[in-house]
Short mmCIF file of the C-alpha atoms (twelve columns), coordinates in Angstrom:
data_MODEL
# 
_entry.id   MODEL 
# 
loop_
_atom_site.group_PDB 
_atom_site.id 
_atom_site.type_symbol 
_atom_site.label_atom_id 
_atom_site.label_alt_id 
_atom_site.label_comp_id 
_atom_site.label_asym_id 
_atom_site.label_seq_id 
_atom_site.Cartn_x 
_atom_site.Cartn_y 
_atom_site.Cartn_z 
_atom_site.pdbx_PDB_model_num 
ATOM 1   C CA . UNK A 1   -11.259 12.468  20.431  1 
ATOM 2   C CA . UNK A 2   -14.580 14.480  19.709  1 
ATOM 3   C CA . UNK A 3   -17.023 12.488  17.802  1 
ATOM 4   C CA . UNK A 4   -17.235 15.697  15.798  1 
ATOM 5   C CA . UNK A 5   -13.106 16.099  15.322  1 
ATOM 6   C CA . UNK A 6   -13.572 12.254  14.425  1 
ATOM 7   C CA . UNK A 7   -16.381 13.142  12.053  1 
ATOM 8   C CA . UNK A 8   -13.933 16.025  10.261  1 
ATOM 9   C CA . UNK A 9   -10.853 13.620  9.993   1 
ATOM 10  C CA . UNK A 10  -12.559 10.898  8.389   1 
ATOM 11  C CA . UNK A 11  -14.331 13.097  6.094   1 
ATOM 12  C CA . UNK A 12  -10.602 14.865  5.348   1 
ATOM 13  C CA . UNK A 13  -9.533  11.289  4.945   1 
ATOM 14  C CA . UNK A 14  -12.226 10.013  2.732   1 
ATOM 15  C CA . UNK A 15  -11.442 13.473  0.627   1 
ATOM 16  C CA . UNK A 16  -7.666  12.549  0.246   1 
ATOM 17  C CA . UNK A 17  -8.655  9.255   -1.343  1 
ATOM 18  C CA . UNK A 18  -11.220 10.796  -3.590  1 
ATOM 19  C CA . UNK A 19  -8.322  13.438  -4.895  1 
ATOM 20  C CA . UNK A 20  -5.975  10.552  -5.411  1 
ATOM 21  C CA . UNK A 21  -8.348  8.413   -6.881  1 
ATOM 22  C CA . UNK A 22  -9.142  11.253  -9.530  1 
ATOM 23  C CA . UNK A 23  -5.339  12.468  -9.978  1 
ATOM 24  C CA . UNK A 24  -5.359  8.083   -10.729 1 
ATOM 25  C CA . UNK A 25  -7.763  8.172   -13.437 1 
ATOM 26  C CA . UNK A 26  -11.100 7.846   -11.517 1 
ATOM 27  C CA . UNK A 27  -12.632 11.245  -12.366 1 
ATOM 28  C CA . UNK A 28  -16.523 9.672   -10.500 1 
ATOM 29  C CA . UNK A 29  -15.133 9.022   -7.341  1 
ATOM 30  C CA . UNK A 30  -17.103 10.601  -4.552  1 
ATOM 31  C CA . UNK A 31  -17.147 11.077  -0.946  1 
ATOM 32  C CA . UNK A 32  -20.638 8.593   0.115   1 
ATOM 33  C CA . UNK A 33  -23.268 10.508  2.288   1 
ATOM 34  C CA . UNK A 34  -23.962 8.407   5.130   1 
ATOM 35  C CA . UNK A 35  -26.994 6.078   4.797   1 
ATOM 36  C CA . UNK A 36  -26.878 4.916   8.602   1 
ATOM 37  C CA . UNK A 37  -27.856 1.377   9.291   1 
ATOM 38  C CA . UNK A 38  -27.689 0.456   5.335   1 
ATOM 39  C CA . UNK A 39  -24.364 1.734   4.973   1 
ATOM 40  C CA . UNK A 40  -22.654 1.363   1.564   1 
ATOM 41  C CA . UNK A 41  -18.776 2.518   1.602   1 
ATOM 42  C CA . UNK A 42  -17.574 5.382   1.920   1 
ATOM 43  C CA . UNK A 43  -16.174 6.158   -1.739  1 
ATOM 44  C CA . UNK A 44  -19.143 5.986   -4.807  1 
ATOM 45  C CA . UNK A 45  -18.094 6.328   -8.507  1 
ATOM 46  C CA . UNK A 46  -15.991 3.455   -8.892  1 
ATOM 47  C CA . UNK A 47  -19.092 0.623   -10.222 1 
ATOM 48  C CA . UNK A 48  -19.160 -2.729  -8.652  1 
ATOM 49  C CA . UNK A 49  -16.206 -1.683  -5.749  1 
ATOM 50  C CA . UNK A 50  -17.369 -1.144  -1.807  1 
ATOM 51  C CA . UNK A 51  -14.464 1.062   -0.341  1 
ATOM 52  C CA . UNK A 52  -13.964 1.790   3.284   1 
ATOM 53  C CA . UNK A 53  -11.735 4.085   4.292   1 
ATOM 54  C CA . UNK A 54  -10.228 4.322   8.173   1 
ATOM 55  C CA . UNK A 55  -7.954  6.503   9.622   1 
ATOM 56  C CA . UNK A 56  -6.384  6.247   13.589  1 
ATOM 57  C CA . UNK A 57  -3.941  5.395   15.316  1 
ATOM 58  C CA . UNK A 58  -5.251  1.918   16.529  1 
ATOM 59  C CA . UNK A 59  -5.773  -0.979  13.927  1 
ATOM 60  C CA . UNK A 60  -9.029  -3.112  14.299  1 
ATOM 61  C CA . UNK A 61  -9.051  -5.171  11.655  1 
ATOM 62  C CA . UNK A 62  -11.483 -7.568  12.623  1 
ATOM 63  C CA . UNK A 63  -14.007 -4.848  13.097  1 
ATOM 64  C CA . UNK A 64  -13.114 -3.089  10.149  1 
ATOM 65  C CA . UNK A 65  -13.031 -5.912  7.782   1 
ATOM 66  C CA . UNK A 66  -16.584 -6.884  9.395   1 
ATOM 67  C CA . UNK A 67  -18.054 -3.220  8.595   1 
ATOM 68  C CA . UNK A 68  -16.876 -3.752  5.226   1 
ATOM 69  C CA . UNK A 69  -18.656 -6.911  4.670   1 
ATOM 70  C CA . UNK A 70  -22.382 -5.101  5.805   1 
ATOM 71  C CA . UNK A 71  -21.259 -2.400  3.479   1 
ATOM 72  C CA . UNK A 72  -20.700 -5.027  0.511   1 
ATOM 73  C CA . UNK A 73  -23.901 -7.238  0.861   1 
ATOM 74  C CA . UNK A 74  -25.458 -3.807  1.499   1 
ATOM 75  C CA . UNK A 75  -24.562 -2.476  -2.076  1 
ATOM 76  C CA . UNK A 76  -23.756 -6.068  -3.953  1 
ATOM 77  C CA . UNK A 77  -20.760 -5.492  -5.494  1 
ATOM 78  C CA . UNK A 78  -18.168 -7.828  -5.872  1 
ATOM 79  C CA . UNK A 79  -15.283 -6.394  -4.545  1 
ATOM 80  C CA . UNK A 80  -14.541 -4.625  -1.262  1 
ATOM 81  C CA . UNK A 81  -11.707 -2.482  -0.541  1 
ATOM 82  C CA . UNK A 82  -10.715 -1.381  2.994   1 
ATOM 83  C CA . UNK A 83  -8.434  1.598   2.928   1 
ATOM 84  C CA . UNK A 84  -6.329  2.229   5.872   1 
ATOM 85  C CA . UNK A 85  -4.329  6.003   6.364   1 
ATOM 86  C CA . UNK A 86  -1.289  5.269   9.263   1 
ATOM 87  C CA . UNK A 87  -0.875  8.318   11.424  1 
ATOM 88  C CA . UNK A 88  1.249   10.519  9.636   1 
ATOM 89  C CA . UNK A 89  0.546   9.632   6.550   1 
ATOM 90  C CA . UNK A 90  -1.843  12.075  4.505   1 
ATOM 91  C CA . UNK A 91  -1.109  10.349  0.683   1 
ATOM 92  C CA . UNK A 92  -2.572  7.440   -0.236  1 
ATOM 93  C CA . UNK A 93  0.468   5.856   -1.759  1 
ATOM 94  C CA . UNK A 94  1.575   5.397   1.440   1 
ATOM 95  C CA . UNK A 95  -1.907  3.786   2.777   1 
ATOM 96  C CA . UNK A 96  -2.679  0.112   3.238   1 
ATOM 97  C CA . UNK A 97  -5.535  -1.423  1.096   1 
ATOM 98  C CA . UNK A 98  -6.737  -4.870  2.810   1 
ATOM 99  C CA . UNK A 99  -9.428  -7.099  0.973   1 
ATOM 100 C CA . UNK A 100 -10.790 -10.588 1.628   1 
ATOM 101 C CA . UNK A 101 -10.341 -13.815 0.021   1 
ATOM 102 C CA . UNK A 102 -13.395 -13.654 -2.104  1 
ATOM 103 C CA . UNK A 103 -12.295 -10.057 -3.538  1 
ATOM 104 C CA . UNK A 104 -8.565  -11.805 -4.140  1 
ATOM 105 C CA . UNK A 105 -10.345 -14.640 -6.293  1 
ATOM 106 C CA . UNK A 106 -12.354 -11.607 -8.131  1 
ATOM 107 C CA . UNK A 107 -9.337  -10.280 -9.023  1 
ATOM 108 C CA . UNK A 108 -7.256  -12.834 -9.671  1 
ATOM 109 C CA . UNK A 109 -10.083 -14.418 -11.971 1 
ATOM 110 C CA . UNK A 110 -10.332 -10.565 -14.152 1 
ATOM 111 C CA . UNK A 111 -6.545  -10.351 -14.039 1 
ATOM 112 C CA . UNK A 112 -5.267  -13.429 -14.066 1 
ATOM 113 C CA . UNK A 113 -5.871  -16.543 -16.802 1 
ATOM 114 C CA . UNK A 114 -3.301  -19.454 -16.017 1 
# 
């Protein structure tokens, strides 16, 4: 693929999550402008959440979930969200959404009071 088709179908993705995210009841959500090597997400609006959003038809996880922790110490927030579109698959209720341990314990901890 192109590294400018790439460029268009990530941006399409990162759109598609936007829409859904305000059709959810996140009305800021945003498509991020690209900040190169300070990189912060790819989805603003949502305070204190890092979200990076992949879409292909190979899964790197490892790399991905590494690219999302830059992109977290980058902005500071205290949960990151990597959102993953399968091939096929252009609504997000259909994506995976993969987090780390640390995020699970944020979550669990504002959710969750044994």
């Amino acid at each position: 693929m192109k590294p400018s088709t790439a460029k268009r179908k990530g941006a399409a993705t990162e759109q598609l999550l936007v829409d859904w995210l305000h059709a959810n009841g996140y009305p800021h959500a945003e498509r991020r402008h690209l900040a190169g090597i300070a990189d912060r997400g790819d989805i603003a609006g949502l305070p204190g959440v890092t979200i990076e959003v992949k879409s292909g038809a190979r899964l790197d996880l490892a790399i991905w979930m590494a690219e999302l922790a830059t992109e977290q110490a980058n902005t500071g927030d205290p949960l990151a969200v990597l959102a993953i579109r399968p091939p096929g698959h252009p609504n997000p209720d259909d994506w995976y959404f993969q987090i780390d341990a640390p995020t699970l314990i944020a979550l669990l901890r504002a959710w969750y009071r044994p």
